[in-house]
KEVEXKOL-850304 format. One record per atom (N, C-alpha, C): z negated, y negated, x. Coordinates in steps of 0.05 Angstrom, whole numbers, plus 5000, padded with zeros to 4 digits. Atoms other than C-alpha are relative to their C-alpha. Example, Ala and Ser with C-alpha at 12.3 -4.5 7.8 and 13.67 -1.06 7.14 Angstrom:
# KEVEXKOL-850304
PT    pz    py    px
PT  5000  5024  5018
PT  4844  5090  5246
PT  5000  4976  5018
PT  5001  5024  4984
PT  4857  5021  5273
PT  4986  4978  4985
//
This chain:
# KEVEXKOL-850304
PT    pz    py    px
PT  5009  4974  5009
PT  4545  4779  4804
PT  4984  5014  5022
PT  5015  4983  4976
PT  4492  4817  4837
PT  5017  5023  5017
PT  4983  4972  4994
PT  4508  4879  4878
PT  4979  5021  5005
PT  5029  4981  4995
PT  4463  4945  4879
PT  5028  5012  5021
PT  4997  4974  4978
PT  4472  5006  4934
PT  5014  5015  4980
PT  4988  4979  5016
PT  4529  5051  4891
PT  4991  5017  5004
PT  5010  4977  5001
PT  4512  5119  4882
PT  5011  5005  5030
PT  4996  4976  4959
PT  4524  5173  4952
PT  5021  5016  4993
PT  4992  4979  4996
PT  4568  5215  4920
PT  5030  4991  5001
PT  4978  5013  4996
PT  4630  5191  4950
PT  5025  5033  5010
PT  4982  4972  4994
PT  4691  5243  4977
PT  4996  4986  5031
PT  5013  4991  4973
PT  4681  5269  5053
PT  5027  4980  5018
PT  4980  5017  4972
PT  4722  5203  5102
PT  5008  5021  5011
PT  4988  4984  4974
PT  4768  5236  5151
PT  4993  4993  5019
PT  5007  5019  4974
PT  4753  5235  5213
PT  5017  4996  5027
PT  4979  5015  4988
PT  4817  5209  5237
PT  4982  4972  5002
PT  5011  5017  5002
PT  4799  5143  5264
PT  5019  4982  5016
PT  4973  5007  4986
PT  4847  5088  5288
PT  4991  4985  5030
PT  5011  5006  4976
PT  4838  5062  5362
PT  5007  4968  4997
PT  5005  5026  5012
PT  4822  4991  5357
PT  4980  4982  5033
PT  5009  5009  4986
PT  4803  4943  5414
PT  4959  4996  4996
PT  5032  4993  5016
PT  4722  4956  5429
PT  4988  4969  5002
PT  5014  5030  5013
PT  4678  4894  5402
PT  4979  4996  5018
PT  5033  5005  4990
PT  4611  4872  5436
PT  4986  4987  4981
PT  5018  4997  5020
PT  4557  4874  5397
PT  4985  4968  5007
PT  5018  5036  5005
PT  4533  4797  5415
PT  5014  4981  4984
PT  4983  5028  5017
PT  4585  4766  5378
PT  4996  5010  4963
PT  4994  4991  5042
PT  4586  4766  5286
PT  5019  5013  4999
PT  4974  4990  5007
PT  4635  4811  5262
PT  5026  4981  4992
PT  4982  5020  5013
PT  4672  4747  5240
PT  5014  4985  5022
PT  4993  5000  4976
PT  4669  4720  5311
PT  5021  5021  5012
PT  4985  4974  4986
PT  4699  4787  5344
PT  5032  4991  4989
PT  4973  5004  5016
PT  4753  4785  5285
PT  5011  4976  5011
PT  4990  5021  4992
PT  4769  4712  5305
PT  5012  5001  5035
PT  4994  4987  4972
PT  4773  4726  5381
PT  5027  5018  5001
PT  4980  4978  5001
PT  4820  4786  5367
PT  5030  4980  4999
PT  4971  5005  4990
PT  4871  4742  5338
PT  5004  4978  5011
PT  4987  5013  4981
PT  4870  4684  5385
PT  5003  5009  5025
PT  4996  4997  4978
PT  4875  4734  5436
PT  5022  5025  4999
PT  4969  4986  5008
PT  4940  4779  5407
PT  5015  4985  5006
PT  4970  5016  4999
PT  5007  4773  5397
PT  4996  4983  4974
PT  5006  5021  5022
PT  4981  4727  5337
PT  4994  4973  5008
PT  5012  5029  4991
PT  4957  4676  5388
PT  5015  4975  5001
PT  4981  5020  4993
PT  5018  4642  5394
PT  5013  4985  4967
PT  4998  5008  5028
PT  5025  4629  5318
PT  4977  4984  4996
PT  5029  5012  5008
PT  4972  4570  5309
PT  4996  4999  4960
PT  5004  4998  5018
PT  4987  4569  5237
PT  4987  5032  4990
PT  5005  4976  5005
PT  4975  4642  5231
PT  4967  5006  5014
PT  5019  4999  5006
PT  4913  4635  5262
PT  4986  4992  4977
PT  5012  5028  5014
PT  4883  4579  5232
PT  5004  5014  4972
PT  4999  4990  5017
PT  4903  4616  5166
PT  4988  5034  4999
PT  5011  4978  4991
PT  4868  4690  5187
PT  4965  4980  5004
PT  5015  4994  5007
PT  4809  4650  5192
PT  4990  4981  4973
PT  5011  5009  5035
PT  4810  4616  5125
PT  4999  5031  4980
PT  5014  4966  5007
PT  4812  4691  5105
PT  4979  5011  5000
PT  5036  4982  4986
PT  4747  4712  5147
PT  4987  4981  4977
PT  5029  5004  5012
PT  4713  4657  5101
PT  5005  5002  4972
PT  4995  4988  5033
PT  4751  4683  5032
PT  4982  5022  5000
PT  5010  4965  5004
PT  4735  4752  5039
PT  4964  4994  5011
PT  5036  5007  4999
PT  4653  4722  5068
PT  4994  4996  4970
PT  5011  5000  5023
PT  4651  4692  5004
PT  5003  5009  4981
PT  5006  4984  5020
PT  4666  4746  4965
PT  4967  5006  4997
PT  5029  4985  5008
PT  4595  4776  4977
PT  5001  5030  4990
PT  4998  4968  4990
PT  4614  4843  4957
PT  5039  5010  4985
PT  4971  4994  5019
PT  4681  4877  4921
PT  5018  5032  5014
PT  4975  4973  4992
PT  4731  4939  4907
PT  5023  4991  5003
PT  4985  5011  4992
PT  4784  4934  4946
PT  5023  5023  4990
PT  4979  4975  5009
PT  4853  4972  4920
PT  5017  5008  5018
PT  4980  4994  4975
PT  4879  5008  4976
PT  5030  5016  4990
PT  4982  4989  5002
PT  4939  5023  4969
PT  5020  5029  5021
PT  4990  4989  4986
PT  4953  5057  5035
PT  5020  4981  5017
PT  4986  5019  4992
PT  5004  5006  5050
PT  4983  4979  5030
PT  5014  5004  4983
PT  4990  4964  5116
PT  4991  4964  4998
PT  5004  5020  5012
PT  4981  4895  5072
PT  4970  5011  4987
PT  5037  4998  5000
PT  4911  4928  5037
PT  4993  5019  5019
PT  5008  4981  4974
PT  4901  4974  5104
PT  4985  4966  5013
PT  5014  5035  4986
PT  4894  4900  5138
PT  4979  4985  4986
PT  5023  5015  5014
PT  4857  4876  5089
PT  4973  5016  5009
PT  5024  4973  4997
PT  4808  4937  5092
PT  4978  4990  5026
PT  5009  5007  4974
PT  4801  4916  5163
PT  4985  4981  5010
PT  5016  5019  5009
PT  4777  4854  5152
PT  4971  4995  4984
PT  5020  4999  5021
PT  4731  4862  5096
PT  4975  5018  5017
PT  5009  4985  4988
PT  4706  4925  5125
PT  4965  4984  5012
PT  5019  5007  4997
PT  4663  4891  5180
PT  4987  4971  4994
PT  5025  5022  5019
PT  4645  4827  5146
PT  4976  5010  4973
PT  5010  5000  5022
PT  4625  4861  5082
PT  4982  5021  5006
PT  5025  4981  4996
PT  4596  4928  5104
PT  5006  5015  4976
PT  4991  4980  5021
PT  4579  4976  5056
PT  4999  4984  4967
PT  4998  5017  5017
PT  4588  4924  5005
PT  5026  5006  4993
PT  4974  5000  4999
PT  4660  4937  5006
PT  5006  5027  4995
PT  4997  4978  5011
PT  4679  4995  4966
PT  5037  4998  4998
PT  4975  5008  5005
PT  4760  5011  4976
PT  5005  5031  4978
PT  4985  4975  5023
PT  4797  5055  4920
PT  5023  5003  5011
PT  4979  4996  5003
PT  4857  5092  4919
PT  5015  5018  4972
PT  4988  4978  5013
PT  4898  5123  4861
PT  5007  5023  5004
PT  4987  4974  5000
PT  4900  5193  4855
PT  5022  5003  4981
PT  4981  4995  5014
PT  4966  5193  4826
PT  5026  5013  5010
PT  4978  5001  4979
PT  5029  5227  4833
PT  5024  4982  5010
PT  4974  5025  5005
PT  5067  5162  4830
PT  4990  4990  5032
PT  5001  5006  4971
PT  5037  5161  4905
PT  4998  5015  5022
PT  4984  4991  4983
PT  5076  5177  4960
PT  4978  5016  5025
PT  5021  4992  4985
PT  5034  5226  5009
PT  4999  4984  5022
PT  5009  5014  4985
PT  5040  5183  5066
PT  4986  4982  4992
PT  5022  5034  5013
PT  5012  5124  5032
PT  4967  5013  5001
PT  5019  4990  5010
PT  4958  5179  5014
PT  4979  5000  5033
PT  5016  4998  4972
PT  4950  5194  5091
PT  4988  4975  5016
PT  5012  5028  4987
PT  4947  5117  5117
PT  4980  4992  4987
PT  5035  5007  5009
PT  4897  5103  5067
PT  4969  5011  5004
PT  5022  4983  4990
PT  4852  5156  5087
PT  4995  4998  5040
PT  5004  5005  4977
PT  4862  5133  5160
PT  4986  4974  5001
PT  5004  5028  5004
PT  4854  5060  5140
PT  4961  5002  4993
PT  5028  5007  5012
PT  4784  5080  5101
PT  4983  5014  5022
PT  5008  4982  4978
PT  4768  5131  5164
PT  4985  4978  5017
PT  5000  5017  4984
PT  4763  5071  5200
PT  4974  4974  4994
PT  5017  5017  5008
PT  4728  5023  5157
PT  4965  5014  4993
PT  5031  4984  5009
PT  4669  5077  5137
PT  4980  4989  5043
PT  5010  5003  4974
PT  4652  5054  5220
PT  4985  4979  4995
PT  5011  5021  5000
PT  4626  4991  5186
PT  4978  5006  4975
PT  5011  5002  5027
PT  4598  5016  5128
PT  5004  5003  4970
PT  4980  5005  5022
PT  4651  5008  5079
PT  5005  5040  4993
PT  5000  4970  5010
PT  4662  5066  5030
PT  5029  4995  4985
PT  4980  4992  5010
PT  4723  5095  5002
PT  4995  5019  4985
PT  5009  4989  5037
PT  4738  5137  4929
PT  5028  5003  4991
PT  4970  4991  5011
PT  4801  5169  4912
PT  4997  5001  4961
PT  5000  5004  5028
PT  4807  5148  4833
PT  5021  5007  4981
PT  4986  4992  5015
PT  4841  5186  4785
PT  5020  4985  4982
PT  4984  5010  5021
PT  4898  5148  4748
PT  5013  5007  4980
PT  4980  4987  5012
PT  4937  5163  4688
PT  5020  4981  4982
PT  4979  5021  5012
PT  4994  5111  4681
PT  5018  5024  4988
PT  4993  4978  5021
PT  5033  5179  4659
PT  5002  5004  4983
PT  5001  5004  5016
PT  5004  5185  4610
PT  5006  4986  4967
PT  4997  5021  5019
PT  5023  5115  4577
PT  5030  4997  4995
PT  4970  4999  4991
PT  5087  5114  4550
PT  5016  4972  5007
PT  4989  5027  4984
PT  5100  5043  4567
PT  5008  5007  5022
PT  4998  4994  4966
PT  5093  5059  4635
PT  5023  5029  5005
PT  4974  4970  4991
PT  5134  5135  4633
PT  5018  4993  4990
PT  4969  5013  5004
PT  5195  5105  4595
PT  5007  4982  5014
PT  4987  5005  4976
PT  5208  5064  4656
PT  5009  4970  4987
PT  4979  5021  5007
PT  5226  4995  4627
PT  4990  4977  5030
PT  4999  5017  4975
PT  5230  4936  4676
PT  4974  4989  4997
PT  5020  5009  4994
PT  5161  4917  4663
PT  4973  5026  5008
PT  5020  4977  5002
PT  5134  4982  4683
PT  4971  4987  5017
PT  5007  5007  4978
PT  5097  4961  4748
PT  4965  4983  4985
PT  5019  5018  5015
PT  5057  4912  4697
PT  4974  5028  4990
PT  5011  4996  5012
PT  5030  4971  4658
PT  4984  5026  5024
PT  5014  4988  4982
PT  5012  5015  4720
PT  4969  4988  5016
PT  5025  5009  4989
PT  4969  4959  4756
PT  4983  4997  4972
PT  5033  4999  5023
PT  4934  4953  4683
PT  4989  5019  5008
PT  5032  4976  4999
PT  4905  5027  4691
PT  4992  5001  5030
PT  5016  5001  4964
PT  4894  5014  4775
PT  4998  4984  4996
PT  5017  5023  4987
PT  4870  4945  4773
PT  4965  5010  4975
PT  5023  5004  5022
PT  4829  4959  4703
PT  4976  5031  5007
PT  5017  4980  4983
PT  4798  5027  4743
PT  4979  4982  5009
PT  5017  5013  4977
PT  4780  4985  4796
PT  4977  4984  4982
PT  5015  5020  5015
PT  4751  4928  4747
PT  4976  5015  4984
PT  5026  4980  5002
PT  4705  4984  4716
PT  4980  5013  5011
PT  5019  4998  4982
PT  4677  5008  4772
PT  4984  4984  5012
PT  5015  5030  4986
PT  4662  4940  4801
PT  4973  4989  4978
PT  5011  5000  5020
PT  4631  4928  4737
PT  4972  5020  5003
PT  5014  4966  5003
PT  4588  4996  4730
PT  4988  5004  5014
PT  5003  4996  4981
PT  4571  4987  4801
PT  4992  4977  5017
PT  5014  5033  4993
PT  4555  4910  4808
PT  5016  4994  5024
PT  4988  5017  4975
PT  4606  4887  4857
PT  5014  4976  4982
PT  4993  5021  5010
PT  4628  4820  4849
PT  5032  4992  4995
PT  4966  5005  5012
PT  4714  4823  4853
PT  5006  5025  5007
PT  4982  4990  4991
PT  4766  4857  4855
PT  5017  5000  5015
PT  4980  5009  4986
PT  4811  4845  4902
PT  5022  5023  5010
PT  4966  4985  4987
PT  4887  4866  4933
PT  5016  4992  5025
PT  4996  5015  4989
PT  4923  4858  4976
PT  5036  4985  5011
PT  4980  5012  5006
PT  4987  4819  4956
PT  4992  4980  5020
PT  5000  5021  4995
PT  5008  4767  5001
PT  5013  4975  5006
PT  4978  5014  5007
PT  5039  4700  5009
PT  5025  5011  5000
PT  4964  4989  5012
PT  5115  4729  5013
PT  5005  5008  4974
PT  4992  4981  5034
PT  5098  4770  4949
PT  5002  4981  4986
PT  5003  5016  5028
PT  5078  4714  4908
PT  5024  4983  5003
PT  4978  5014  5009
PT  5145  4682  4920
PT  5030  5014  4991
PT  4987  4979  5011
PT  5184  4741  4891
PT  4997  5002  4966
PT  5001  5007  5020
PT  5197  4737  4819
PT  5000  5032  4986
PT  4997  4988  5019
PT  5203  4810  4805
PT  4976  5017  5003
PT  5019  4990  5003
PT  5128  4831  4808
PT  4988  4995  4984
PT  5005  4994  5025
PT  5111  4845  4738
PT  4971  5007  4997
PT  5031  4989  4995
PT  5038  4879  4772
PT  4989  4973  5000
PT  5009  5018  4992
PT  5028  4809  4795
PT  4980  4987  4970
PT  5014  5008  5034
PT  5010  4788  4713
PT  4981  5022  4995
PT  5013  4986  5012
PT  4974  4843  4702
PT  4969  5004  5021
PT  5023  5020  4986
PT  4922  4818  4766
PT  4997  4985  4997
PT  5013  5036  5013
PT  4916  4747  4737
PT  4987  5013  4983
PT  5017  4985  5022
PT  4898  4786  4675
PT  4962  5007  5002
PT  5014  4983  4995
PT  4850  4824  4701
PT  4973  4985  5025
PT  5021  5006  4991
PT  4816  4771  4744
PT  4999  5005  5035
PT  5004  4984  4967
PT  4838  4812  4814
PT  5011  4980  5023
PT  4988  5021  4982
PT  4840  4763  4869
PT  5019  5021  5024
PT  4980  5002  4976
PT  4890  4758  4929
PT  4992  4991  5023
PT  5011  5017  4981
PT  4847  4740  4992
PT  5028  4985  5027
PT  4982  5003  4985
PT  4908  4746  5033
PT  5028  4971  4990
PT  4983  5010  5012
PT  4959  4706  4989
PT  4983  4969  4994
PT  5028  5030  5004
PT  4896  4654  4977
PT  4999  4985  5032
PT  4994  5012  4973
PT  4900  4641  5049
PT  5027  4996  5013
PT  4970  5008  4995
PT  4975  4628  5053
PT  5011  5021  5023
PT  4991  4975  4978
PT  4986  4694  5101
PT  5033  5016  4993
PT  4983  4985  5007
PT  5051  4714  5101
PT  5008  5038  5010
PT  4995  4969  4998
PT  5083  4788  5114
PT  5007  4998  5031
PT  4997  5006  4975
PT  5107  4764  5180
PT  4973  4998  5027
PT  5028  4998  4983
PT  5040  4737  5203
PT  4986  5020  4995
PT  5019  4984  4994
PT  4996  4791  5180
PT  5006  5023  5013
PT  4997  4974  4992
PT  5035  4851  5211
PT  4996  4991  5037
PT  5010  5005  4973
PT  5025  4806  5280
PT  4971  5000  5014
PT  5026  4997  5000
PT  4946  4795  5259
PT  4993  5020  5015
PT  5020  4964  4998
PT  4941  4869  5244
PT  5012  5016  5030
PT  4993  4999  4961
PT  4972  4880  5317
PT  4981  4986  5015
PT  5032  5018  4981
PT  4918  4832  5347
PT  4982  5016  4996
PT  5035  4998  5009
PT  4865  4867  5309
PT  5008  5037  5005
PT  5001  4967  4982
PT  4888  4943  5344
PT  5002  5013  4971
PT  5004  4983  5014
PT  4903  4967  5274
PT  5022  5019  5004
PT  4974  4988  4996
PT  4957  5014  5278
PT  5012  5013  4977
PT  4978  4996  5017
PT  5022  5026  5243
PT  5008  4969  4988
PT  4995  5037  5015
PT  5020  4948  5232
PT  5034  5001  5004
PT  4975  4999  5004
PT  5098  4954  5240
PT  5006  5022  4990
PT  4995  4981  5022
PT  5095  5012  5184
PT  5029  4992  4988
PT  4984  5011  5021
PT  5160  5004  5140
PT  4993  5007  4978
PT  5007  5002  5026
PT  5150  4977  5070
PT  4999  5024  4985
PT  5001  4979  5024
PT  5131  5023  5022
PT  5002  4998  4973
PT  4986  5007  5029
PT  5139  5035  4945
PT  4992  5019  4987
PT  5007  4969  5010
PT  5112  5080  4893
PT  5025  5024  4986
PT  4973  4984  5002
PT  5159  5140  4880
PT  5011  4990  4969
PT  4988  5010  5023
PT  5173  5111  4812
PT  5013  4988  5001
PT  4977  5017  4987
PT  5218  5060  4839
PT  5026  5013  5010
PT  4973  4981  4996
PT  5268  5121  4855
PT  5011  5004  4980
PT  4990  4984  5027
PT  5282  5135  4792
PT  5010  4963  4963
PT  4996  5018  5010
PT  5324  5089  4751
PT  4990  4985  4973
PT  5016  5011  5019
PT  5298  5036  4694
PT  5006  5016  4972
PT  4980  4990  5027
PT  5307  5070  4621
PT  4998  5026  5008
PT  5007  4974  4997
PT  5296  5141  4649
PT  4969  5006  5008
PT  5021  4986  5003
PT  5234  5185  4638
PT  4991  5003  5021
PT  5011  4988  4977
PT  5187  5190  4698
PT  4979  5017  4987
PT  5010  4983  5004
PT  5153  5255  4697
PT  4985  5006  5032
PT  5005  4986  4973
PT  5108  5288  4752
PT  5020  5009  5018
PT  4995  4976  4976
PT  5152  5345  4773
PT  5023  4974  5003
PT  4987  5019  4978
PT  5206  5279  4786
PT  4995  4989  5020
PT  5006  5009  4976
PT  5163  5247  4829
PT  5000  5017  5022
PT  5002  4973  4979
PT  5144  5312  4864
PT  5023  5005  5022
PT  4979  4996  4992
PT  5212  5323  4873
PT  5016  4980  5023
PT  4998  5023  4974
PT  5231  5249  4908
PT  4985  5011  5013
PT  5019  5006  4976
PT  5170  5255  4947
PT  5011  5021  5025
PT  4998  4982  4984
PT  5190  5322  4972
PT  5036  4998  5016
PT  4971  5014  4995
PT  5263  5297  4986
PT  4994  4981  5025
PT  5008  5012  4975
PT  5238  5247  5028
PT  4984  5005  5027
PT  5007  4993  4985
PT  5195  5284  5061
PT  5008  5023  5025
PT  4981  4976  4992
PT  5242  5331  5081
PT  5020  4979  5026
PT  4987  5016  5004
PT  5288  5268  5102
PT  4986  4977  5020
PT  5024  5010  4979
PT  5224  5240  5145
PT  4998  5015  5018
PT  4998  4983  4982
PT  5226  5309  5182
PT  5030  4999  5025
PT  4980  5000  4985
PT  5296  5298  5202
PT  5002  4975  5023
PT  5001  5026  4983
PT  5272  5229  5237
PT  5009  4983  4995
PT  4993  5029  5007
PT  5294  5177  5191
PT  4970  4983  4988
PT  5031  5006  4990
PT  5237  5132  5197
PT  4993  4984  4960
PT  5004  5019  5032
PT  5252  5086  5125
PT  5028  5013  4990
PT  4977  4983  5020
PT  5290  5126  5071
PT  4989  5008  4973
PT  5003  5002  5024
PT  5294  5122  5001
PT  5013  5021  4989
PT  4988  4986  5020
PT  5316  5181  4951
PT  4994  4996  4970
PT  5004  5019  5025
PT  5337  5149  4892
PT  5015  5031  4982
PT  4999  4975  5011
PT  5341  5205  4829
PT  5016  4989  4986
PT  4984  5003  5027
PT  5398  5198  4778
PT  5000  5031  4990
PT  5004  4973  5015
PT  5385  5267  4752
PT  5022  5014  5020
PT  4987  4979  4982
PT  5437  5310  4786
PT  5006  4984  5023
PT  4993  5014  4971
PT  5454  5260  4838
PT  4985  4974  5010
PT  5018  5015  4977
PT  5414  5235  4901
PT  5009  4970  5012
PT  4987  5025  4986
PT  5433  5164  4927
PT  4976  5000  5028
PT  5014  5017  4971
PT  5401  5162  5003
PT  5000  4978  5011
PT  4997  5027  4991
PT  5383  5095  5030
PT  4987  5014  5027
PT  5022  5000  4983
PT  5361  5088  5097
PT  5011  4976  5013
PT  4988  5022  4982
PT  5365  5030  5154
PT  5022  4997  5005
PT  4967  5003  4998
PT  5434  4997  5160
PT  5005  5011  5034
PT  5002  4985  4975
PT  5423  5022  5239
PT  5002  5030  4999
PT  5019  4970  5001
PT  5401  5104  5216
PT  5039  5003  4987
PT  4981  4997  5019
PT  5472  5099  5166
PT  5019  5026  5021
PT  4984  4981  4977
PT  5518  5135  5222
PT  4983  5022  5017
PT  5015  4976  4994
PT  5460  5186  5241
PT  4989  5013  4967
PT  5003  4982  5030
PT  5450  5199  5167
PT  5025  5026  5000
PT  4974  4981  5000
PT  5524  5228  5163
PT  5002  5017  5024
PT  5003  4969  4983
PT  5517  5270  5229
PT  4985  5010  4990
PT  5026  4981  5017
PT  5463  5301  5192
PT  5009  5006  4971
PT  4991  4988  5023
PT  5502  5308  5127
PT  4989  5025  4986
PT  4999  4977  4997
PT  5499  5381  5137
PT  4974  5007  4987
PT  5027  5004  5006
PT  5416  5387  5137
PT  4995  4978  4974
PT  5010  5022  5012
PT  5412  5329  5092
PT  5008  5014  4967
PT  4985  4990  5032
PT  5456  5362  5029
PT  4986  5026  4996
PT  5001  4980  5000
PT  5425  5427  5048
PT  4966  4997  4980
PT  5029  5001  5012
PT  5347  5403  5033
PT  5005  4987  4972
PT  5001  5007  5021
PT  5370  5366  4977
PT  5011  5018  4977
PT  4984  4983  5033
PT  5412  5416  4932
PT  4983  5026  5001
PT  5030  4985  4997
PT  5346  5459  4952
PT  4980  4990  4974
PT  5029  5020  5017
PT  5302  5412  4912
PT  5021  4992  4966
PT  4984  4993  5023
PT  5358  5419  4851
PT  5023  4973  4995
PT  4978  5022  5003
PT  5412  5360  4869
PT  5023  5017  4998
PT  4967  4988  5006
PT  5488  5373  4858
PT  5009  4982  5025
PT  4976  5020  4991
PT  5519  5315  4894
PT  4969  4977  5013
PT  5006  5021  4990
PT  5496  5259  4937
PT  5012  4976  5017
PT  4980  5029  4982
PT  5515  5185  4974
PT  4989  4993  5007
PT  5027  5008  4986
PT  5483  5153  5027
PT  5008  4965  4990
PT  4998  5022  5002
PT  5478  5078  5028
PT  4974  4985  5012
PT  5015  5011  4979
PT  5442  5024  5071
PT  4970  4990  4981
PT  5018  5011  5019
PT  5370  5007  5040
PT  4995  4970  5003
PT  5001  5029  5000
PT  5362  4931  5018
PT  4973  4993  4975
PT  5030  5010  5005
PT  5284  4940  4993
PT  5000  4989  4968
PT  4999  5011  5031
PT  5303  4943  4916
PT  4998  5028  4990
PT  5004  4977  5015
PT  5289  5000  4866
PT  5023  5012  4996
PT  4981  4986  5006
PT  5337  5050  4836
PT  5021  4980  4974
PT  4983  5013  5015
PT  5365  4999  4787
PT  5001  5003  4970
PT  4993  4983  5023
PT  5403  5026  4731
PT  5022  5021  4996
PT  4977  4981  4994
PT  5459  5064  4756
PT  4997  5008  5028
PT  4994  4989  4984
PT  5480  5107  4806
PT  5011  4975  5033
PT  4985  5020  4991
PT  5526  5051  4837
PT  5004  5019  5027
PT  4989  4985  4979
PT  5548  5108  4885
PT  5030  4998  5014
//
């Protein structure tokens, strides 16, 4: 598929920018990138090279593509990549939704801060999985019906706009997880995996994206606030709102990964099985912001990187 020059009228980059080892201009952007990670803490992983640059020549032979940022530091890395191979060929999206968590909102706008240095453009895209009630009655295949209206965005614009893929950036670890429901609804849709296509796992790329000076590459995992809120119950805005603001409250107190899972009157806190015994000295502050934000009751418990379930299990 060909690719034209998209329109100009994009939204104003931040100009946050992340500090990133400086390049010399005699080497290809593809060179540099290569360099970077046999000269990190990536160097000592030869498979993890050697697989970073079967990437540099995925993402070359895209030729152009929208990339779905998520914010996350799996398509942040990618971003990074693409970025200066592709140039302004490389158009990254993010959902404007509230099913995403404002940090995610902030790393992605650092992530694309960064990439606009190459060329690459970014485009906050309105979603409305909300809307659908597949997706707001919460069943276990929600996940499926969300990436339809964010992959099938993306796939319109690319379209509309002559770029050649779509791409994400799932990677090997994900695809050996059985409960990503989004994952069908990118075959669908055609949205490649450059990262997962090059056998990169979650291990190696957060060492890469440490070679390659991106920062927050040891972020903890993230999740869209819909995942707080158990399967079979109604997600609404002002619930997400409400997690988000729970957590963010909950982020202030200096727990670095913490989950507020909603059962309607009562909060279940996760955070690191390390944070568990500084959660409870904090009790106090912790019950105080939450029965602020309209909880009754709450329980903490260690997070083990799974959704709200179907119960309380307090």
């Amino acid at each position: 598929m060909p690719y034209r020059r998209p329109p100009t009228d994009r939204l104003q980059l931040p100009v946050e920018t992340v500090t990133r080892p400086a390049r010399t201009t005699a080497s290809s952007p593809r060179r540099t990138l290569l360099e970077l990670a046999r000269s990190g803490p990536a160097a000592g992983d030869l498979v993890a090279v050697e697989r970073f640059e079967h990437l540099l020549e995925i993402v070359e032979g895209l030729g152009s593509c929208v990339l779905a940022l998520s914010g996350g530091i799996d398509s942040s890395f990618l971003l990074a990549v693409a970025s200066p191979l592709l140039g302004e060929r490389c158009l990254a999206i993010t959902g404007d939704s509230a099913a995403v968590p404002a940090w995610d909102r902030t790393d992605a706008a650092v992530a694309a801060g960064e990439a606009s240095r190459h060329g690459a453009r970014w485009r906050m895209v309105p979603t409305k999985e909300l809307d659908d009630p597949r997706y707001a009655h919460n069943p276990r295949s929600r996940c499926y019906f969300c990436k339809l209206e964010v992959y099938g965005a993306a796939s319109a614009i690319a379209t509309a706009e002559d770029y050649a893929w779509v791409i994400d950036g799932t990677n090997a670890s994900d695809t050996e997880r059985h409960d990503r429901p989004g994952m069908t609804a990118a075959a669908e849709l055609r949205v490649r995996s450059p990262l997962a296509e090059a056998g990169i796992t979650k291990d190696q790329l957060r060492d890469l994206a440490r070679s390659l000076g991106i920062e927050g590459w040891d972020r903890p995992a993230s999740a869209c606030l819909a995942s707080r809120i158990p399967f079979g119950e109604l997600i609404t805005a002002d619930r997400l709102r409400r997690v988000e603001a729970a957590e963010l409250a909950l982020r202030a107190l200096g727990f670095r990964q913490v989950r507020v899972r909603d059962f309607g009157s009562h909060a279940r806190v996760e955070v690191e099985t390390d944070e568990l015994l500084a959660l409870e000295c904090r009790s106090v502050d912790v019950q105080t912001r939450l029965f602020e934000l309209g909880f009754e009751s709450w329980s903490s418990a260690a997070y083990v990187g799974t959704g709200a379930g179907d119960s309380p299990n307090a």
